[in-house]
Biopython code that builds the backbone (N, CA, C, O; Angstrom):
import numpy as np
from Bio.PDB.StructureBuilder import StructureBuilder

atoms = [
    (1, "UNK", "N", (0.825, -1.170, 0.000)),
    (1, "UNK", "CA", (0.000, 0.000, 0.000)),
    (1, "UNK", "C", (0.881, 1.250, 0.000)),
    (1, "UNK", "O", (1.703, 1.438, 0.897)),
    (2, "UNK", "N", (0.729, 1.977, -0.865)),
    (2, "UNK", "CA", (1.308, 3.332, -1.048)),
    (2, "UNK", "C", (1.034, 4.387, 0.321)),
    (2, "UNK", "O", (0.038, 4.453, 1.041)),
    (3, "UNK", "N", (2.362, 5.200, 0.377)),
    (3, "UNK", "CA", (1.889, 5.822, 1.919)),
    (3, "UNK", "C", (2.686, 7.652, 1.138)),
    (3, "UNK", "O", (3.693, 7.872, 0.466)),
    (4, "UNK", "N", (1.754, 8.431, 1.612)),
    (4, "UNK", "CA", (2.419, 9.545, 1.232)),
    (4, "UNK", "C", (3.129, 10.049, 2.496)),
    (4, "UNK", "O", (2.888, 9.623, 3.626)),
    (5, "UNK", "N", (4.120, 11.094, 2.164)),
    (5, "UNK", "CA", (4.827, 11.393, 3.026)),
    (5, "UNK", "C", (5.354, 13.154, 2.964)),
    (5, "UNK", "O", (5.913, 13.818, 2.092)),
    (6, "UNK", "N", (5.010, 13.371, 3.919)),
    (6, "UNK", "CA", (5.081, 15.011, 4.252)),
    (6, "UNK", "C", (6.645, 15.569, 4.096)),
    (6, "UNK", "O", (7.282, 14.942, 4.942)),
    (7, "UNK", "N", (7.590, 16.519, 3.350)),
    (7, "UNK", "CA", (8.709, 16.545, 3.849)),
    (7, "UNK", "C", (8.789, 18.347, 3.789)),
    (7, "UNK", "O", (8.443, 19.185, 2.956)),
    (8, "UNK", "N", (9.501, 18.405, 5.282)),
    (8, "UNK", "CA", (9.090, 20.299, 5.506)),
    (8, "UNK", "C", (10.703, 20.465, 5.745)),
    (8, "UNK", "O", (11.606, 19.638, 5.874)),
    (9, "UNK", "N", (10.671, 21.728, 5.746)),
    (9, "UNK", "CA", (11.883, 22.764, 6.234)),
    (9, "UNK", "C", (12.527, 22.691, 4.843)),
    (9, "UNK", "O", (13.664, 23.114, 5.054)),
    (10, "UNK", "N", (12.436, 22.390, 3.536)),
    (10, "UNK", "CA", (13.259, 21.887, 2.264)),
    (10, "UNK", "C", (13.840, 23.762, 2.317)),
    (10, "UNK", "O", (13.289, 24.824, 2.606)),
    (11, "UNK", "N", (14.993, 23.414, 1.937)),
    (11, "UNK", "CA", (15.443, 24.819, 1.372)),
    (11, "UNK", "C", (14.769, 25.251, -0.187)),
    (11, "UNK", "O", (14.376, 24.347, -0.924)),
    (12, "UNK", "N", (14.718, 26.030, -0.418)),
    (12, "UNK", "CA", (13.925, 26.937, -1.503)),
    (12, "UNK", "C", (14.873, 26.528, -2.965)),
    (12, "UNK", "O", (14.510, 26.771, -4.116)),
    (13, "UNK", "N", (16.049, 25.910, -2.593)),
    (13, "UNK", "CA", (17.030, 25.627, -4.018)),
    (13, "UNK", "C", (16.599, 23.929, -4.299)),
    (13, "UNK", "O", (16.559, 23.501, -5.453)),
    (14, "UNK", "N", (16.369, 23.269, -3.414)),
    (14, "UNK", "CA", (15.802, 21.971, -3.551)),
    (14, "UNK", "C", (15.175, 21.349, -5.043)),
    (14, "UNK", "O", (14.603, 22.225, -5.693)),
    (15, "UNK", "N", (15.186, 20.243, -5.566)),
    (15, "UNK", "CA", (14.506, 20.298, -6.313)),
    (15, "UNK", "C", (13.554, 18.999, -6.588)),
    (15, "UNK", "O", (13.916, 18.482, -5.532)),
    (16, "UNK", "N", (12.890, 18.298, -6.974)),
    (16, "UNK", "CA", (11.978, 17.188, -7.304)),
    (16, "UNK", "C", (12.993, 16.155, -7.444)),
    (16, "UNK", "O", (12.873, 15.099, -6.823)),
    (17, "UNK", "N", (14.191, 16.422, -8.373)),
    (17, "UNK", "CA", (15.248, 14.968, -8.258)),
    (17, "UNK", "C", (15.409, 15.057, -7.434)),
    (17, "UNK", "O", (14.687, 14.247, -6.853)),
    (18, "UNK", "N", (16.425, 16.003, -6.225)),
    (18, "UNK", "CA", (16.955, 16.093, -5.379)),
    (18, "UNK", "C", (15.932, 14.697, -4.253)),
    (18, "UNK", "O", (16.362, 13.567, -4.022)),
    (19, "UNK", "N", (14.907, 15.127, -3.875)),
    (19, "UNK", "CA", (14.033, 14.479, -2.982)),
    (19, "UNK", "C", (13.907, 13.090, -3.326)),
    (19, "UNK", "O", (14.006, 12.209, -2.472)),
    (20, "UNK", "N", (13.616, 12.776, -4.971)),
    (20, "UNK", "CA", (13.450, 11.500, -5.173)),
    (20, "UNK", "C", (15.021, 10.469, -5.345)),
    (20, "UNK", "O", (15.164, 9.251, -5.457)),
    (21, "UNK", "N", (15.872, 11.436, -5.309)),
    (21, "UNK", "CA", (17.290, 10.462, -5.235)),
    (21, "UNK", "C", (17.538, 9.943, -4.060)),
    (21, "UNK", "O", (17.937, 8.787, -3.926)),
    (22, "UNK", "N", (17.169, 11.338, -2.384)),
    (22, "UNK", "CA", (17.532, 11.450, -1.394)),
    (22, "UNK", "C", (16.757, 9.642, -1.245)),
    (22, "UNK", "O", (17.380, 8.581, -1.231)),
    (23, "UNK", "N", (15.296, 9.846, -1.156)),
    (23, "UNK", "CA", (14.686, 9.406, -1.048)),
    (23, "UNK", "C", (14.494, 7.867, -1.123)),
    (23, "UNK", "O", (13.959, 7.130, -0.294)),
    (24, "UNK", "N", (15.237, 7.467, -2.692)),
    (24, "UNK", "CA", (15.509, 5.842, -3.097)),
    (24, "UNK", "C", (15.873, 5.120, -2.416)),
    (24, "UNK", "O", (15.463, 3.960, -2.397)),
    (25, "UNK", "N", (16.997, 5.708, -1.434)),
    (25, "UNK", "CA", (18.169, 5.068, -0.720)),
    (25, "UNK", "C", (17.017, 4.394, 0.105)),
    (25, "UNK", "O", (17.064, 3.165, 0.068)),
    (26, "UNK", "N", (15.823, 5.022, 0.965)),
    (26, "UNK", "CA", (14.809, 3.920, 1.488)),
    (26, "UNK", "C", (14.014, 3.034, 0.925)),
    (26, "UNK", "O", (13.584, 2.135, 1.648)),
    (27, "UNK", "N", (13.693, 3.064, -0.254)),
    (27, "UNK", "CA", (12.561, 2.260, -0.830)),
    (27, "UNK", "C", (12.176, 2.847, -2.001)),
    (27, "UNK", "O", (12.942, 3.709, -2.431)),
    (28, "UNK", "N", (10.910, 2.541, -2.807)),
    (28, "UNK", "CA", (10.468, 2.956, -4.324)),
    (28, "UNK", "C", (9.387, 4.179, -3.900)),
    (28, "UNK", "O", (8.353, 4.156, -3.233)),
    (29, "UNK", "N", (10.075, 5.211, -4.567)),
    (29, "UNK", "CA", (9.470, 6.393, -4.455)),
    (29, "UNK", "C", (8.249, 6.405, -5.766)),
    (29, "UNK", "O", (8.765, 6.558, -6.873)),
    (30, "UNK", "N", (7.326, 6.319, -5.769)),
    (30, "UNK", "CA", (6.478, 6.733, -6.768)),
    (30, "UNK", "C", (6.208, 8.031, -7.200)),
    (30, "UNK", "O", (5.754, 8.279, -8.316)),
    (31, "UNK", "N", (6.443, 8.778, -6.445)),
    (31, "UNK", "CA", (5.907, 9.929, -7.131)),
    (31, "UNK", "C", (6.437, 11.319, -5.947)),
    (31, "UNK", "O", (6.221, 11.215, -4.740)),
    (32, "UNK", "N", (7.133, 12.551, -6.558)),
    (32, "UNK", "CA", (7.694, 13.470, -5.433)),
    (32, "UNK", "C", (6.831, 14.641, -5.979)),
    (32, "UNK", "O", (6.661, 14.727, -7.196)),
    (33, "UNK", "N", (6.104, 15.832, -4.861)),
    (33, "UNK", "CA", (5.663, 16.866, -5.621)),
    (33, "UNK", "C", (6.014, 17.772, -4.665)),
    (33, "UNK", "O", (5.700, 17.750, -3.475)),
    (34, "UNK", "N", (6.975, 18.924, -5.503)),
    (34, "UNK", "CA", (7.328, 19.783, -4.968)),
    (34, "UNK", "C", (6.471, 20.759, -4.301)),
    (34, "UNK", "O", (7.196, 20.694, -3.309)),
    (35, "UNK", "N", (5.789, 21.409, -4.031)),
    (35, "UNK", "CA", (4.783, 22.331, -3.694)),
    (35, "UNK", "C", (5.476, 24.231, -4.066)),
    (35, "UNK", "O", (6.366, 24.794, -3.429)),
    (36, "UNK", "N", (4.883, 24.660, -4.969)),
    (36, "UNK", "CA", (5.176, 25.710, -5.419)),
    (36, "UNK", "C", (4.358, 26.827, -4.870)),
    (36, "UNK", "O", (3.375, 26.705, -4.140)),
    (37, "UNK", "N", (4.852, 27.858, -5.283)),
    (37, "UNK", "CA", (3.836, 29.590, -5.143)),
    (37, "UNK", "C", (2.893, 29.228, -6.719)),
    (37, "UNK", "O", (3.333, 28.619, -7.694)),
    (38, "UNK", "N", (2.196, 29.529, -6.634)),
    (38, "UNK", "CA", (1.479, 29.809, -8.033)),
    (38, "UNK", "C", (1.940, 31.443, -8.578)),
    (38, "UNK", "O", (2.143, 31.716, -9.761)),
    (39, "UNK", "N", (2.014, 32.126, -7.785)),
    (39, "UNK", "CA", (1.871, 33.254, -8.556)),
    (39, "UNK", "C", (3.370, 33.667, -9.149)),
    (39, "UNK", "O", (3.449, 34.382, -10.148)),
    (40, "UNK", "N", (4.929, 33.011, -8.250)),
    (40, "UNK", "CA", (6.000, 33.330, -8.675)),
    (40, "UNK", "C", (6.679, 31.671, -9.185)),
    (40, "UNK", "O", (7.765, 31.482, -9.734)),
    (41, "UNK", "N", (5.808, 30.790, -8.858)),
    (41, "UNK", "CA", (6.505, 29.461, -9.385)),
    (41, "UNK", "C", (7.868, 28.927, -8.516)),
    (41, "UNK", "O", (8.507, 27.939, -8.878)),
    (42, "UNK", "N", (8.263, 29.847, -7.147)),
    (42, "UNK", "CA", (9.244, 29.007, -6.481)),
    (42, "UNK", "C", (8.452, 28.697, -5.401)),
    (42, "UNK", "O", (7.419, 29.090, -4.859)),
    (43, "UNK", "N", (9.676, 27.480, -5.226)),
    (43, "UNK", "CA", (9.396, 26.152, -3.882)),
    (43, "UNK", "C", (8.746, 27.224, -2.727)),
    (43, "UNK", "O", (9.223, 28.332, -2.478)),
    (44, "UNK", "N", (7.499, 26.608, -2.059)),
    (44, "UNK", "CA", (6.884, 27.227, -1.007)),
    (44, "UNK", "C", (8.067, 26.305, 0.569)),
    (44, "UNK", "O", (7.833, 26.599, 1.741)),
    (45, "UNK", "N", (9.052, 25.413, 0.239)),
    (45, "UNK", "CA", (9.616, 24.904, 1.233)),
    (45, "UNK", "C", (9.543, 23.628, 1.980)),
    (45, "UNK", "O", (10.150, 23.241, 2.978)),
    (46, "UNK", "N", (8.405, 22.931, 1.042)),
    (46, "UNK", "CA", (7.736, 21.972, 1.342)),
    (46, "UNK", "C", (7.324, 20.735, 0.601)),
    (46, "UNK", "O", (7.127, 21.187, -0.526)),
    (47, "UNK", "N", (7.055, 19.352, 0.542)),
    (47, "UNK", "CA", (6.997, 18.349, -0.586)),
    (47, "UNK", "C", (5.960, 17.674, 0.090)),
    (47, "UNK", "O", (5.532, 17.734, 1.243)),
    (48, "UNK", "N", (5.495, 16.651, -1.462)),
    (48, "UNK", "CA", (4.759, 15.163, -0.552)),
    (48, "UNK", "C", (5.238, 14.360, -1.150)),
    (48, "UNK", "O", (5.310, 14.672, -2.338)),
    (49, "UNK", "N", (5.826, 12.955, -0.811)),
    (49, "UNK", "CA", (6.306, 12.047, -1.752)),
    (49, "UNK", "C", (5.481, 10.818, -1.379)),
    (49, "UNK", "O", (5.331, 10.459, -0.211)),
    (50, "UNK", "N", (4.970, 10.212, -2.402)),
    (50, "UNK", "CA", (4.782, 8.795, -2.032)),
    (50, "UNK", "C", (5.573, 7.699, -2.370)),
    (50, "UNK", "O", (6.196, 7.591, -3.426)),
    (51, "UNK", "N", (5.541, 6.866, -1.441)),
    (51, "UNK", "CA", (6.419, 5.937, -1.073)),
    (51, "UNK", "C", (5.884, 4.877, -1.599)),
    (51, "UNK", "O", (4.690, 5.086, -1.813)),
    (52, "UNK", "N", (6.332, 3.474, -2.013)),
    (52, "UNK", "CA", (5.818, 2.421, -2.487)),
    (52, "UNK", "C", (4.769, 1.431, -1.462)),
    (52, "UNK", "O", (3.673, 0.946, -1.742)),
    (53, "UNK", "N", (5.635, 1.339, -0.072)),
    (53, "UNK", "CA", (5.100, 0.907, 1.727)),
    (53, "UNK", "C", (4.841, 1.402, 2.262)),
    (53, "UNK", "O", (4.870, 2.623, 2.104)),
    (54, "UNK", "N", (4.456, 0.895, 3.157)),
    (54, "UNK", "CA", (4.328, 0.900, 4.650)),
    (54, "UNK", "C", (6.021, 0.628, 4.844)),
    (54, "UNK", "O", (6.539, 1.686, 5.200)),
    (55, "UNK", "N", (6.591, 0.002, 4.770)),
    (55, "UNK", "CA", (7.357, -0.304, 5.202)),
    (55, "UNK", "C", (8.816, 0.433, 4.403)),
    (55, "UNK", "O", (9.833, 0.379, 5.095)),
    (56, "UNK", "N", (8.950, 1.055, 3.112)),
    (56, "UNK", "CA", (9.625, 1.847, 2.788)),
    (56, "UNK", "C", (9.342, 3.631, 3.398)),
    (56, "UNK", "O", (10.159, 4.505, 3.686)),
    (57, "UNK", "N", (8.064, 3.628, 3.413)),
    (57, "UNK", "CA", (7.628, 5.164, 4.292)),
    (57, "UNK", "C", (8.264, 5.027, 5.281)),
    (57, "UNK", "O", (9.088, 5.918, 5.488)),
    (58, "UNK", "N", (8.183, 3.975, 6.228)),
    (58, "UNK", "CA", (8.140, 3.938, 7.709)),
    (58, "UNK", "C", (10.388, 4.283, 7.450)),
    (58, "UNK", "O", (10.960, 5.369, 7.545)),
    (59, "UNK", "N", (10.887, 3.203, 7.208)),
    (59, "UNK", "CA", (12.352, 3.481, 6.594)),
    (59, "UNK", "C", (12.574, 4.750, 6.705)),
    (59, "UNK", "O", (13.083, 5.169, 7.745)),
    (60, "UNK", "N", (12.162, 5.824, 5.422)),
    (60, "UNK", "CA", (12.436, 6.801, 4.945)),
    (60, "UNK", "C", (12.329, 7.785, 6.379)),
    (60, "UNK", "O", (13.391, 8.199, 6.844)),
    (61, "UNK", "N", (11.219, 8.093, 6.961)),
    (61, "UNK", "CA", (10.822, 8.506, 8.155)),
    (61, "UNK", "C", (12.290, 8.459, 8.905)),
    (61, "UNK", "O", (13.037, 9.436, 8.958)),
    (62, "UNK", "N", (12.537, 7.375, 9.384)),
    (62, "UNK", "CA", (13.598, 6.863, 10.174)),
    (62, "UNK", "C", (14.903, 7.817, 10.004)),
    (62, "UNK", "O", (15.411, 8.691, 10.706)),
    (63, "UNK", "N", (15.303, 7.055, 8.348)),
    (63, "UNK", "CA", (16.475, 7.659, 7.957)),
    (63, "UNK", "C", (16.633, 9.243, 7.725)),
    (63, "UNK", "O", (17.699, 9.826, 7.921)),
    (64, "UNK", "N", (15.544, 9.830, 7.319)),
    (64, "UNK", "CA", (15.217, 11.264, 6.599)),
    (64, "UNK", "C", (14.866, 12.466, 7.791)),
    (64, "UNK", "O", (15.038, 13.653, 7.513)),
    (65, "UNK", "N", (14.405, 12.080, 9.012)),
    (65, "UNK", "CA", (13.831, 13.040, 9.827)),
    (65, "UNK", "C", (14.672, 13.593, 10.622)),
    (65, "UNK", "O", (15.112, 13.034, 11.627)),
    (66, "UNK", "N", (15.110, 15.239, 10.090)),
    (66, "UNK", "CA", (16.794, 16.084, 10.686)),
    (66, "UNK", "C", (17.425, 15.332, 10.382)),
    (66, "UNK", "O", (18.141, 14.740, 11.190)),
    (67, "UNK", "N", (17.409, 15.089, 9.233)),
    (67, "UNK", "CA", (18.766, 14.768, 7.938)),
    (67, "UNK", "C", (19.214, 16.124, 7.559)),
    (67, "UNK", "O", (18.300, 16.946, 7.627)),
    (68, "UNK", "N", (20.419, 16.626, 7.157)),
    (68, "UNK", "CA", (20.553, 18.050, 6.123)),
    (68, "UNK", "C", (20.961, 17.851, 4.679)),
    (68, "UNK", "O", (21.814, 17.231, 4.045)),
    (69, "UNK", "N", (20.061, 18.578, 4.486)),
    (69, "UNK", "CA", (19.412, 18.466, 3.028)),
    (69, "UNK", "C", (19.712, 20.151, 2.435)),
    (69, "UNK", "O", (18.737, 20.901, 2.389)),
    (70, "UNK", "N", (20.706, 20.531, 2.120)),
    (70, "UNK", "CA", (21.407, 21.617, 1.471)),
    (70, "UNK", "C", (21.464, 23.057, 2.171)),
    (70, "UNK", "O", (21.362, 24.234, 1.824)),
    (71, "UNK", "N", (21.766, 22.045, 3.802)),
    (71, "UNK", "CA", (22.349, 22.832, 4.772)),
    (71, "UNK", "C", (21.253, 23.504, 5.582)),
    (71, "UNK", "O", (21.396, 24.491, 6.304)),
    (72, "UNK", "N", (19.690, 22.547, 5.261)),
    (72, "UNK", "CA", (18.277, 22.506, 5.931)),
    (72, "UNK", "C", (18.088, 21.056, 6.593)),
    (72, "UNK", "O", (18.142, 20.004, 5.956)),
    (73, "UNK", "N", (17.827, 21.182, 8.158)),
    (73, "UNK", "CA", (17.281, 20.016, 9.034)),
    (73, "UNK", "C", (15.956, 19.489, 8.613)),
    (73, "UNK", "O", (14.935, 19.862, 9.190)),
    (74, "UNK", "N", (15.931, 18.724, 7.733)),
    (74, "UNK", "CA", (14.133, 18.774, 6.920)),
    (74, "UNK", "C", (13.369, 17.588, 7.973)),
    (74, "UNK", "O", (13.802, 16.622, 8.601)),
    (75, "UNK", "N", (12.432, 18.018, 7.856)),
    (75, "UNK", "CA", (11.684, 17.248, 8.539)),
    (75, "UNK", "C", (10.563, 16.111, 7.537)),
    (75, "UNK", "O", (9.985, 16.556, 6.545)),
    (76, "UNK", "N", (10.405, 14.742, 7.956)),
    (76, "UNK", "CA", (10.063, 13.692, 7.553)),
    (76, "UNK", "C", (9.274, 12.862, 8.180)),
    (76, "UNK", "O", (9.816, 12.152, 9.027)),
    (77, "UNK", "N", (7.769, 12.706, 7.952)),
    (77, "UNK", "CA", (6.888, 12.149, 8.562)),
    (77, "UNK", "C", (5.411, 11.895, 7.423)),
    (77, "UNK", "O", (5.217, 12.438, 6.336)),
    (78, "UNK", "N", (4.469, 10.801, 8.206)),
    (78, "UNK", "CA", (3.910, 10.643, 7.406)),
    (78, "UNK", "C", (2.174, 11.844, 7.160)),
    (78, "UNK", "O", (1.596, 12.352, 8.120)),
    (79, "UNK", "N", (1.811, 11.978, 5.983)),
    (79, "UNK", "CA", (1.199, 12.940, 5.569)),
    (79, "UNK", "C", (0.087, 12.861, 6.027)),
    (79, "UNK", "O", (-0.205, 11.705, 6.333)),
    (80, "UNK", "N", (-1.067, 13.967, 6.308)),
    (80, "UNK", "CA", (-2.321, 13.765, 7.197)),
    (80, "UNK", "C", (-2.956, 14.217, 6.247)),
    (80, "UNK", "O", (-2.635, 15.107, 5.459)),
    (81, "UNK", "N", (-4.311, 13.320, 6.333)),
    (81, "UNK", "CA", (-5.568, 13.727, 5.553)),
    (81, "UNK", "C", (-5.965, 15.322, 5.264)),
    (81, "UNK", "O", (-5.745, 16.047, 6.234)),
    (82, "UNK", "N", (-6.491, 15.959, 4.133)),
    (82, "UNK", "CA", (-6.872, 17.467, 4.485)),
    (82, "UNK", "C", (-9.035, 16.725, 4.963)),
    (82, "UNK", "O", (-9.845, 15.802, 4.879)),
    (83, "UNK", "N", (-8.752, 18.145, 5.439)),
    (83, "UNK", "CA", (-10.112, 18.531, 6.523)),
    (83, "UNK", "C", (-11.300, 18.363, 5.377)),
    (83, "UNK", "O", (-11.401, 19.039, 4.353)),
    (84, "UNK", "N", (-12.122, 17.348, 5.785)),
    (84, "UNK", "CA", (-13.920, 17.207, 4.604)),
    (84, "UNK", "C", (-14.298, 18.698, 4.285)),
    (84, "UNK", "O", (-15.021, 19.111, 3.378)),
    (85, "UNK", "N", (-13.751, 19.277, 5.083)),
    (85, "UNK", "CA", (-14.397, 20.842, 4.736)),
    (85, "UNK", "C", (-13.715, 21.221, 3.459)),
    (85, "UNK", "O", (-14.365, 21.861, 2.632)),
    (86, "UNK", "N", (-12.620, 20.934, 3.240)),
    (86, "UNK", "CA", (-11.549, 21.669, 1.717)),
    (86, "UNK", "C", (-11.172, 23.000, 2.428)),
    (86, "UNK", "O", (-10.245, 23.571, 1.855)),
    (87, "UNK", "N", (-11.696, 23.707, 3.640)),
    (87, "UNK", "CA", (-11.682, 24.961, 3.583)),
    (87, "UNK", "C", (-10.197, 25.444, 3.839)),
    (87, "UNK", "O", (-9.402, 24.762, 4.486)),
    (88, "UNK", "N", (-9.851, 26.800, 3.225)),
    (88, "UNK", "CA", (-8.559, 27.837, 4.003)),
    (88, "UNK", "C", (-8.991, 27.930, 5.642)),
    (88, "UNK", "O", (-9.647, 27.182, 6.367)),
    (89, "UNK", "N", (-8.371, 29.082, 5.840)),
    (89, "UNK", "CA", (-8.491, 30.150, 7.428)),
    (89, "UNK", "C", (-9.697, 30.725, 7.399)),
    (89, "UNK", "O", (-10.318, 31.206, 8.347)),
    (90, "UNK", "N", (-10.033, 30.650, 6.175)),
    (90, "UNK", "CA", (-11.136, 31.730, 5.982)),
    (90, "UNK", "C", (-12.254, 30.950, 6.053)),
    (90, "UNK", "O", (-13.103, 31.605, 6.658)),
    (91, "UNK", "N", (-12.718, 29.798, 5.716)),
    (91, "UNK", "CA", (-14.263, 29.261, 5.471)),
    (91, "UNK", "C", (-14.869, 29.566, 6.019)),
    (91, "UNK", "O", (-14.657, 29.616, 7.230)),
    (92, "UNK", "N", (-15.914, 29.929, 5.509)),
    (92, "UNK", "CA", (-17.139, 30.430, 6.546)),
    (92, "UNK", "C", (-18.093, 29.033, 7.078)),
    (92, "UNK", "O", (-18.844, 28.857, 8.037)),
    (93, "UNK", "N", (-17.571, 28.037, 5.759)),
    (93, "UNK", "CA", (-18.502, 26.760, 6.468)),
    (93, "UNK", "C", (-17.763, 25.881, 7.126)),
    (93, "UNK", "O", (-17.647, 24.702, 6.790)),
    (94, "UNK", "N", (-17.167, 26.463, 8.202)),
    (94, "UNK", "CA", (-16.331, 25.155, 9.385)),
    (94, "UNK", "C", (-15.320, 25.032, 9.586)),
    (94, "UNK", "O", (-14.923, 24.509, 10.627)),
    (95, "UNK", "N", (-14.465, 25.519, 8.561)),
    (95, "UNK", "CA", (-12.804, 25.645, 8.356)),
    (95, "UNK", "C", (-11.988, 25.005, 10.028)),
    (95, "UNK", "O", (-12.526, 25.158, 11.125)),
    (96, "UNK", "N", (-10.884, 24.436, 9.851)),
    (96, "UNK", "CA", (-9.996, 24.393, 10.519)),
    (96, "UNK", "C", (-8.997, 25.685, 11.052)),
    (96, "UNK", "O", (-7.968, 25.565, 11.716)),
    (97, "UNK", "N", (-9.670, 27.062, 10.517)),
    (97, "UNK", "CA", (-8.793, 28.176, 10.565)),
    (97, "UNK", "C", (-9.001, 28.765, 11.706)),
    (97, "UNK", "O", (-10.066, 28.524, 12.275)),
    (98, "UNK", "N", (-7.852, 29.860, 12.441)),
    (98, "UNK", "CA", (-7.992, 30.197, 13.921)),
    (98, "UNK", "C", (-8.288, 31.742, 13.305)),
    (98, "UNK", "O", (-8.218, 32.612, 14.172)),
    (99, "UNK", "N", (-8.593, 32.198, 12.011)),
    (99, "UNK", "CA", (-8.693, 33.568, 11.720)),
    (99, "UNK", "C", (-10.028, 33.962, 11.384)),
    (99, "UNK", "O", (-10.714, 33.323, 10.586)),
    (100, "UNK", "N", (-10.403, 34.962, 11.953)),
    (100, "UNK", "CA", (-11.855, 35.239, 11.514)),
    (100, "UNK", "C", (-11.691, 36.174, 10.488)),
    (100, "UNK", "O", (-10.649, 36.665, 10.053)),
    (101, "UNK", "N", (-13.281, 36.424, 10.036)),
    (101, "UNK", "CA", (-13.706, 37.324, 8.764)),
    (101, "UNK", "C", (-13.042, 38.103, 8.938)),
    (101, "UNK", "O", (-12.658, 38.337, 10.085)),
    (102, "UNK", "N", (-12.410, 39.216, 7.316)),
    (102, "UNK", "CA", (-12.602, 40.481, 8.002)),
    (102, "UNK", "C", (-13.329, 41.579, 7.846)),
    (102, "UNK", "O", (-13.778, 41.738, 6.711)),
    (103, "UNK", "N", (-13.617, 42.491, 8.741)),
    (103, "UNK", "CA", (-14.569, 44.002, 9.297)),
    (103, "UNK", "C", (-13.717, 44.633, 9.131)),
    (103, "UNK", "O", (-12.508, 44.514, 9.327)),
    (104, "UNK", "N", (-14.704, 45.801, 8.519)),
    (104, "UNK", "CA", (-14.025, 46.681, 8.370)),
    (104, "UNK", "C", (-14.589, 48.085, 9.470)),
    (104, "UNK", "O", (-15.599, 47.654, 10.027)),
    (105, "UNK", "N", (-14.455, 48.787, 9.706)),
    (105, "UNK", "CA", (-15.269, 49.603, 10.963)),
    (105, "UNK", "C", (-15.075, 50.825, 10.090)),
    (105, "UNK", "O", (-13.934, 51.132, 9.746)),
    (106, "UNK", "N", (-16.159, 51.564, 9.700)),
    (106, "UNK", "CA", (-16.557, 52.991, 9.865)),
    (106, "UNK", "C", (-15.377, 54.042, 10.633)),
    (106, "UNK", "O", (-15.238, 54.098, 11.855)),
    (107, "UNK", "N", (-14.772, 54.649, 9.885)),
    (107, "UNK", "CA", (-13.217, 55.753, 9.957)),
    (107, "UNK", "C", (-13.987, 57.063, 9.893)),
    (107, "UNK", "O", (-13.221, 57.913, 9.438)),
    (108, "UNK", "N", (-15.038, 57.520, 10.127)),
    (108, "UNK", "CA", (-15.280, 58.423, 9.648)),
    (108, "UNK", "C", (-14.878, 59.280, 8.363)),
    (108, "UNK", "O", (-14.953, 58.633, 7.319)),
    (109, "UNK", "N", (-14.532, 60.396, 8.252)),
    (109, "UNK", "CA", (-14.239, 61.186, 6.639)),
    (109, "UNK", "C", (-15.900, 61.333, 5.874)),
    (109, "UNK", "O", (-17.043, 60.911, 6.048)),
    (110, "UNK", "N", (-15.097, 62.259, 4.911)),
    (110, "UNK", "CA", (-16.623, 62.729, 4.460)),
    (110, "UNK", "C", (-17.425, 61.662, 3.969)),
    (110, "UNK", "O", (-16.995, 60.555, 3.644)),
    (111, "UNK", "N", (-18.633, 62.047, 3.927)),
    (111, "UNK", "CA", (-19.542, 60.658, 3.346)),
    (111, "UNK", "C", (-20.481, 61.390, 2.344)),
    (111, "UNK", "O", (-21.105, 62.425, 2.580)),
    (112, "UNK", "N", (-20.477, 60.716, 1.250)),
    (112, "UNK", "CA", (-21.653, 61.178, 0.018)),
    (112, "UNK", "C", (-22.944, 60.858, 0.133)),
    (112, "UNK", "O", (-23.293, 59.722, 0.456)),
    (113, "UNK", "N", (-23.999, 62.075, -0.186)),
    (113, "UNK", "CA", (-25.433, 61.277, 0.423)),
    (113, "UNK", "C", (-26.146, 61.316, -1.571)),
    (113, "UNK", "O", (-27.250, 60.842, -1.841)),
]
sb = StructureBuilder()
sb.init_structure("model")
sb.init_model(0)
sb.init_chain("A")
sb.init_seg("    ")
for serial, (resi, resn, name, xyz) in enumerate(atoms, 1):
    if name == "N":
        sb.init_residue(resn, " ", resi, " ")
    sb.init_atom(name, np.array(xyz, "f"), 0.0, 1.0, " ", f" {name:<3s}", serial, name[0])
structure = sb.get_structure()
């Protein structure tokens, strides 16, 4: 059974081989995804890789967690479900977010009638 796997702290020069070479040395990597900005296209610092096991994840974990990885302590563990909601910080229907709406409050200044 395929297990995905969370990998954080990546330095920003990192790249998709980089992770899936690091990575082999535990087991059959299926698939590495870098996680990008959309709007500038660099690394947000962060990956998911899936692993072939249970038992190559569990490995990788082992070997990979505060490893340095281009002079970054990356961190390596396995990946958690996202929330039934889909929501950001923001959802108004239930979100996992600790941020509320935002208000705006009345500044006074002139007002047009």
């Amino acid at each position: 059974m395929e297990v995905k796997l969370f990998i954080g702290n990546l330095s920003f020069t990192t790249k998709e081989e980089d992770l899936r070479t690091l990575l082999a040395q535990a087991g059959t990597v299926v698939s590495a995804d870098l996680i990008k900005d959309r709007s500038t296209g660099e690394s947000k610092g962060f990956a998911f890789v899936v692993m072939g096991s249970q038992a190559d994840a569990a490995k990788a974990t082992q070997m990979f967690n505060g490893y340095s990885l281009d002079d970054r302590e990356i961190k390596v563990g396995t990946a958690r479900e996202r929330d039934a909601s889909g929501g950001g910080y923001n959802d108004r229907n239930g979100g996992n977010g600790s941020r509320r709406p935002v208000t705006h409050k009345n500044r006074g200044g002139a007002r047009r009638y």
